[in-house]
C-alpha positions in Angstrom: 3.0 -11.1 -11.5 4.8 -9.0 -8.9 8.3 -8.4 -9.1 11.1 -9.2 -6.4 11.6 -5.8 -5.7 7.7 -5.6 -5.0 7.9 -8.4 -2.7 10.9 -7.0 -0.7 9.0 -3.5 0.0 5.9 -5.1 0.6 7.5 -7.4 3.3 9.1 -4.5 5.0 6.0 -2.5 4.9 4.6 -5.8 6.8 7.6 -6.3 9.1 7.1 -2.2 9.8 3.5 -2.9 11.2 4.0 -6.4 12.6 7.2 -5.6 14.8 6.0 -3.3 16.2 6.3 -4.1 20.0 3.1 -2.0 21.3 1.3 -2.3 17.8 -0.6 0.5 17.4 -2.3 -0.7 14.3 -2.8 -3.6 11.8 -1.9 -3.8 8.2 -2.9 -6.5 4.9 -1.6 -6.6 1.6 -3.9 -6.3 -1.2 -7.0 -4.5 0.0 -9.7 -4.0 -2.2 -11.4 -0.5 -2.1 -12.6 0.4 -5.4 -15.9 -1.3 -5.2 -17.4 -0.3 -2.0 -17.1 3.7 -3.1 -18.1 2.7 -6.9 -15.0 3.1 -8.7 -14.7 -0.5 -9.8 -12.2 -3.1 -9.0 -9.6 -1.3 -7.6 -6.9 -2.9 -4.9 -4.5 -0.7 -2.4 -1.1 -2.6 -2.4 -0.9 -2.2 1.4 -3.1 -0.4 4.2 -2.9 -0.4 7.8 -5.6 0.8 10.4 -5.2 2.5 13.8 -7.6 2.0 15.9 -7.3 4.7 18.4 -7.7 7.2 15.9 -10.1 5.3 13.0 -7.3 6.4 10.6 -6.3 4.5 7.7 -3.3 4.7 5.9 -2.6 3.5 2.2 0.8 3.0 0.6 1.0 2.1 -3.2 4.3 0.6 -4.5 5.7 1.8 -7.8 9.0 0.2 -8.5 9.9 1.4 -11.7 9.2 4.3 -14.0 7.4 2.2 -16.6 5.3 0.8 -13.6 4.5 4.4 -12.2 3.4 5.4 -16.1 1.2 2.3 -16.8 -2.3 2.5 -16.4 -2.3 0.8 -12.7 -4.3 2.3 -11.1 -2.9 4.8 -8.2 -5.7 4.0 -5.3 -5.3 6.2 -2.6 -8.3 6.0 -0.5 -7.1 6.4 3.1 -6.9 9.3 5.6 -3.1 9.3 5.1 -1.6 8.0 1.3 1.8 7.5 0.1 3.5 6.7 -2.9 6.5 4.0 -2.0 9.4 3.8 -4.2 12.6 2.3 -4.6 15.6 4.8 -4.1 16.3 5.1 -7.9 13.3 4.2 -10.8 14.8 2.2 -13.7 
């Protein structure tokens, strides 16, 4: 079950891509990854896709300490990958 702080930074992350007045690229929540390159079932929290450059970026959302040390997986799979955090861990 996500946390409320999840759903705020993955609703900006969406609100990043999706105001975007020329959008330059598209994003989804919850893309799955780990199976087409054979590493099981593995899901990137949010990824967005340019297509005048084929690039794809991945952002993985760790909002607390004990969430960053867990044994989620970190799935960075995209051209371009970053970890997104809240300001302070807890």
């Amino acid at each position: 079950m996500k946390t409320k702080l999840t759903r705020k930074i993955e609703f900006a992350l969406a609100k990043k891509v999706l105001d975007s007045r020329f959008r330059t690229e598209y994003g989804a929540l919850e893309v799955p990854c780990g199976n087409w390159i054979g590493k099981g079932k593995e899901n990137v929290d949010f990824a967005t896709y340019a297509p005048s450059t084929q690039e794809i970026t991945c952002y993985e959302i760790k909002v607390s300490k004990s969430d960053f040390n867990s044994n989620a997986s970190l799935s960075f799979y995209g051209h371009r990958n970053y970890l997104v955090a809240p300001l302070f861990f807890s």
